[in-house]
C-alpha positions in Angstrom: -97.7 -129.9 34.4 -94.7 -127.9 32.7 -93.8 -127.0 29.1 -92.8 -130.0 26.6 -90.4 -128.1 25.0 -86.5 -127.7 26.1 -85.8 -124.1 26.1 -82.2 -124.5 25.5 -83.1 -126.7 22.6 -85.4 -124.1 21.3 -82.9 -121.3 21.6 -80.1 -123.8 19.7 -82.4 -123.9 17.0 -83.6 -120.0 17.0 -79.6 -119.0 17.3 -78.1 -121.5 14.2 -81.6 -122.3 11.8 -83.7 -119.2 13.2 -84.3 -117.3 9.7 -86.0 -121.0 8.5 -88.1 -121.0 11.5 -87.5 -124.2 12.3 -87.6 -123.0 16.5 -91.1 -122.9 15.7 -91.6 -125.9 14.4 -90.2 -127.3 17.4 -92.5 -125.5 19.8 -95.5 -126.2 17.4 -96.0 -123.0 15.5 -96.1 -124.3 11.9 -97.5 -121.3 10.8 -95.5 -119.2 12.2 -92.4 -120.9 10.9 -94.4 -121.2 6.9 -94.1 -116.9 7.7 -90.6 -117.6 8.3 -89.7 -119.9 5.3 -91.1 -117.5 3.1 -89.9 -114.3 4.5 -86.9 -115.1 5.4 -87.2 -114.8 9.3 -90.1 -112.2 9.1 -87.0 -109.8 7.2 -85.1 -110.4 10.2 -87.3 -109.0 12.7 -89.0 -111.7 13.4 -86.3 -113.3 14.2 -85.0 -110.7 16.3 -87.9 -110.5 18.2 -88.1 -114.6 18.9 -84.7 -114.1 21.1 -87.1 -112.4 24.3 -90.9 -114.6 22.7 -89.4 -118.0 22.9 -89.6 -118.5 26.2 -93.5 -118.3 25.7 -93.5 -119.9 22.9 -91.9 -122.9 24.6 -94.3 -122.1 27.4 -97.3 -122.7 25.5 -95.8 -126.1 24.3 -97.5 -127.7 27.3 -98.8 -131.2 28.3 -101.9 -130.0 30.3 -105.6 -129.6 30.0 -108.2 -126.9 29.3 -109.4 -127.1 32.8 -106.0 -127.1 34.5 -103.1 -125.9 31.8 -100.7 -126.1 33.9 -98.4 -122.8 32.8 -98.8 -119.0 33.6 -99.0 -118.0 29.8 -102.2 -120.0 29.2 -103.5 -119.5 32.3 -103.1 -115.5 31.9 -105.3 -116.0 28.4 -108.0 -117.9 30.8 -108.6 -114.7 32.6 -108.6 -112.7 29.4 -111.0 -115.0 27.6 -113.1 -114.2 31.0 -112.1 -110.3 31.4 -112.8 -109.7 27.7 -115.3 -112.2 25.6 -116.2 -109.9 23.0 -112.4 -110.9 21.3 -108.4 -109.7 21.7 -107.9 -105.8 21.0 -108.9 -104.9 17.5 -105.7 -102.8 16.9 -102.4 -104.4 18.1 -99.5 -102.2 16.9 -96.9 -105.2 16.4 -99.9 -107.7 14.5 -101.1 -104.8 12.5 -96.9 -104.3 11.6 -96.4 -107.5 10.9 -100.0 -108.2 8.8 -98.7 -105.4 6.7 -95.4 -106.2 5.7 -96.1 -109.9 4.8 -99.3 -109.2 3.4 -98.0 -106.4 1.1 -95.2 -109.1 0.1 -97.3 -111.6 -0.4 -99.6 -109.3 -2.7 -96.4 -108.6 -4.8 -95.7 -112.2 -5.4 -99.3 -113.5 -6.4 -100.0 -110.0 -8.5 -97.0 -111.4 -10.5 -97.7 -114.9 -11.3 -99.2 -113.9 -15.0 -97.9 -111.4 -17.4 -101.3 -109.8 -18.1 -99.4 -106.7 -20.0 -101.5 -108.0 -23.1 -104.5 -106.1 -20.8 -102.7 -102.2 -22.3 -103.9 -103.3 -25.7 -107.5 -103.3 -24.5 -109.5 -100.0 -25.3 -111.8 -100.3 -22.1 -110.6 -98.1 -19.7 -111.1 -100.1 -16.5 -109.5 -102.8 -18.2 -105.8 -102.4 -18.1 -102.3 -104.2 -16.8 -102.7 -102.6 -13.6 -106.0 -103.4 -12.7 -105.3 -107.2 -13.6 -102.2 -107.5 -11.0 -104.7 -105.7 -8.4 -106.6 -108.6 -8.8 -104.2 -111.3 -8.4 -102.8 -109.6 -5.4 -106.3 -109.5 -3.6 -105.3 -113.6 -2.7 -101.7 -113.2 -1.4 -103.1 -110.1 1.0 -105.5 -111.8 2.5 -103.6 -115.0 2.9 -100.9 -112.5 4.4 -103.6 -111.7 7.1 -105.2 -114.3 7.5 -102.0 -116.3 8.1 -100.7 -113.3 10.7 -103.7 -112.8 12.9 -103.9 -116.2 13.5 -100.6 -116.8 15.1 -100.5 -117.6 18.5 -103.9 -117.5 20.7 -105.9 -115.5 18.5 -108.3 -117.0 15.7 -110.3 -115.3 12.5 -111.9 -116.5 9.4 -110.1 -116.6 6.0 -113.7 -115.1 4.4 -113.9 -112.0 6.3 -110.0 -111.1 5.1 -111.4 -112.0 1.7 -114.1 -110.0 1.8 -112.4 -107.2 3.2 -110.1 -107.2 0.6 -112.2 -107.1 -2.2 -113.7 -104.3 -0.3 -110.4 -102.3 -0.5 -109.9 -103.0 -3.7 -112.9 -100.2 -4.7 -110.2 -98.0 -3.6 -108.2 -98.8 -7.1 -112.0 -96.9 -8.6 -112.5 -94.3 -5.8 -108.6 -93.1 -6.3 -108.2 -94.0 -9.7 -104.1 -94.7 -9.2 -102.4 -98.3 -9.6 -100.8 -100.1 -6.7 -104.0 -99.9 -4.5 -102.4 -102.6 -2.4 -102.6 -100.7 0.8 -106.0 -100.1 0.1 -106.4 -104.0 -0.2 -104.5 -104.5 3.3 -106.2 -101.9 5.3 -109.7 -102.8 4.7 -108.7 -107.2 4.9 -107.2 -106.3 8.1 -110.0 -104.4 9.6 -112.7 -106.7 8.2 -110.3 -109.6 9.9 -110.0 -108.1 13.3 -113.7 -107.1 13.6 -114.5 -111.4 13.4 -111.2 -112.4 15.4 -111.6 -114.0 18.3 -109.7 -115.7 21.5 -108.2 -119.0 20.5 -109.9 -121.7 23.2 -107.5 -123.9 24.9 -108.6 -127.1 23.5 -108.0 -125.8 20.4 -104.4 -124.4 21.1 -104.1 -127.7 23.2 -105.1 -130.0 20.4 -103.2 -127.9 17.5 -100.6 -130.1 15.7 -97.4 -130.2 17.2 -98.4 -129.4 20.6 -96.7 -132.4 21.6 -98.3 -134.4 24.6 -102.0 -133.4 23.6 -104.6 -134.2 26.1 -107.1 -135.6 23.1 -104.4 -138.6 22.6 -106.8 -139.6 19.5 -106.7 -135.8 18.4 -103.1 -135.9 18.5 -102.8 -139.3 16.5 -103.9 -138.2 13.3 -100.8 -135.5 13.0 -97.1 -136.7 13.6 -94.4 -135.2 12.9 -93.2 -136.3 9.5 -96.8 -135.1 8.2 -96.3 -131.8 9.9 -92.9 -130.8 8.0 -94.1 -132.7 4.5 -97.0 -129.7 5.2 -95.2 -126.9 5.4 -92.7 -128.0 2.6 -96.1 -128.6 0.4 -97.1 -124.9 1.2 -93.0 -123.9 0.8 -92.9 -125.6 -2.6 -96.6 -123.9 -3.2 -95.1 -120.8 -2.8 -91.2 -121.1 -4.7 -93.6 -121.9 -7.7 -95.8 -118.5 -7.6 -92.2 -117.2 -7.0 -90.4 -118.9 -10.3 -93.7 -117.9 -12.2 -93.2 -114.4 -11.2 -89.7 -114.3 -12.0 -90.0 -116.0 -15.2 -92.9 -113.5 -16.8 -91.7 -110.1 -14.9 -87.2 -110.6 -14.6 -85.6 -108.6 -16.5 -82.0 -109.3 -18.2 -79.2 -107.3 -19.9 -77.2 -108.1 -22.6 -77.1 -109.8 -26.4 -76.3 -113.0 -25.1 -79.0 -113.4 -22.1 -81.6 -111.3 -24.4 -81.1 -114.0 -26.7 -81.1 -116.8 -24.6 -84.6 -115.4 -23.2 -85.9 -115.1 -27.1 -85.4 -118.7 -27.3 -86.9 -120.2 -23.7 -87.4 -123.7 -23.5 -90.7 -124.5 -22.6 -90.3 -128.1 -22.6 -88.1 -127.7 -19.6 -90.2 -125.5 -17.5 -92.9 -128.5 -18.0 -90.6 -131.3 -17.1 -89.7 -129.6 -13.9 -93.5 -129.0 -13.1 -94.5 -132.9 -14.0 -91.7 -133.9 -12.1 -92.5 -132.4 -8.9 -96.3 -132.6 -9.0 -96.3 -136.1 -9.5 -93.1 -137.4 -7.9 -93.8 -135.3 -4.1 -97.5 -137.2 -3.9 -95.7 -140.3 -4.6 -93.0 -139.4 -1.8 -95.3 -138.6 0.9 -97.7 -141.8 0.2 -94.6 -143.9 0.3 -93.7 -142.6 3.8 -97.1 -142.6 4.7 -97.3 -146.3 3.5 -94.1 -147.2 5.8 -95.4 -145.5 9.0 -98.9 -147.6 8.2 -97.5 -150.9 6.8 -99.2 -150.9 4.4 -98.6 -153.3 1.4 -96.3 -151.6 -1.6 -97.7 -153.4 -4.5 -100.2 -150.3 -5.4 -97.5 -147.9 -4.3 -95.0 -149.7 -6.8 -97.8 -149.7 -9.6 -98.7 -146.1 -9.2 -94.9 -145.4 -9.4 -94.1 -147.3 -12.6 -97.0 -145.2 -14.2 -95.6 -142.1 -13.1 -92.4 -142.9 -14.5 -93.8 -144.1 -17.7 -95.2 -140.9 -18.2 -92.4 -139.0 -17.6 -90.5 -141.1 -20.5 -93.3 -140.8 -22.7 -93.2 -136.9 -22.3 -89.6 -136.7 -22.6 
């Protein structure tokens, strides 16, 4: 048993699409490539850093079985799960790099999908602007870890990062400063590690993507089209906590675009929202529906009340 994935396809795609993470995608990391999508290649050094990993990337893309995996990578991380069962090394320099920057990153983008600057007017003294973002942020850092120390063959719960970083956020009231965002990070990440375990091989084996899975009925319910209309649901997730933030927190110069801002059209901002809520369920059932063959007379209902919808809005 070998790897499923061509190398020299892998390192075509890492060389020309790398920063989109679409190398991962091909060697069934779609988490890893999600990072990507949204960070723009992990800010480069990710993808950097893919140009000596892919070969174990495409390694671990194999058609084997938990008993008898077939390749070196996953038959060293048998002898670890046996050398070390308490759990992978608490403190990994490049995870612990890597959980920070994108977790930090993605605290910035959820702290700024509201404008809660109405909070200054409040005469409580906890209760102010800063405190509000510090909040909002506590999601997109522990999504941000979560999401990192799960890559590869390690596995943790999305609780204990949650926990952990509502734990770190007591350091906004121990310090009394704003931006407690390390704070946040360090305590999510410790919390995370401490509950992190080894990834089993029929789980890694059975992931989606893997490509020939040994669990044929495991691989059945994920194909390929599914897979990518994932990660763009996540993508378009994210471009909208993105727009929100730029929308409430952008700042512009000059008479003409401070006037244009006075005078926002909120009408359009809805539109685009309607359009793409209800018009991206309605493109994944119809491909859905043609992978099935399924009958297309509740698909075509379901669209012409869509559209109705739409006119009677607009």
């Amino acid at each position: 048993m070998t790897s499923s994935a061509n190398l020299f396809i892998a390192y075509f795609l890492w060389f020309f699409l790398g920063w989109t993470g679409l190398h991962l995608f091909y060697v069934g990391r779609d988490n890893h490539m999600l990072i990507y999508l949204t960070t723009f290649g992990g800010f480069s050094f990710g993808w950097i850093q893919d140009m000596w990993r892919l070969p174990s990337y495409c390694e671990q893309h194999t058609d084997g079985t938990p008993t008898n995996p077939g390749v070196a990578e996953l038959e060293f991380h048998k002898i670890n799960m046996k050398t070390n069962p308490s759990g992978p090394s608490k403190w990994q320099f490049g995870r612990f790099m890597g959980s920070l920057v994108v977790s930090i990153f993605y605290g910035y983008v959820t702290s700024s999908m509201f404008d809660l600057s109405f909070l200054n007017d409040c005469t409580y003294v906890w209760c102010d602007a800063a405190v509000g973002y510090d909040i909002c942020s506590i999601l997109g850092i522990a999504i941000g870890v979560y999401t990192v120390g799960n890559l590869g063959l390690h596995q943790g719960t999305f609780r204990s990062a949650v926990i952990g970083a509502l734990v770190g956020f007591g350091g906004y009231f121990v310090f009394l400063e704003s931006g407690s965002y390390f704070y946040i990070f360090f305590f999510s990440f410790i919390f995370f590690s401490r509950e992190r375990k080894w990834k089993t091989i029929e789980t890694h084996l059975n992931r989606p993507g893997n490509g020939n899975s040994y669990d044929h009925a495991v691989k059945s319910k994920t194909s390929t089209c599914r897979r990518f209309c994932r990660v763009l649901g996540y993508l378009f997730v994210f471009s909208t906590v993105c727009t929100s933030g730029l929308y409430f927190h952008a700042k512009t110069t000059g008479k003409y675009f401070k006037r244009r801002s006075e005078h926002r059209e909120w009408s359009t901002v809805v539109m685009v929202i309607v359009i793409f809520y209800d018009l991206i369920p309605l493109l994944m059932s119809c491909i859905e529906s043609h992978l099935s063959n399924k009958p297309k007379q509740c698909l075509l209902k379901d669209f012409k009340l869509k559209f109705s919808r739409l006119c009677h809005l607009y």
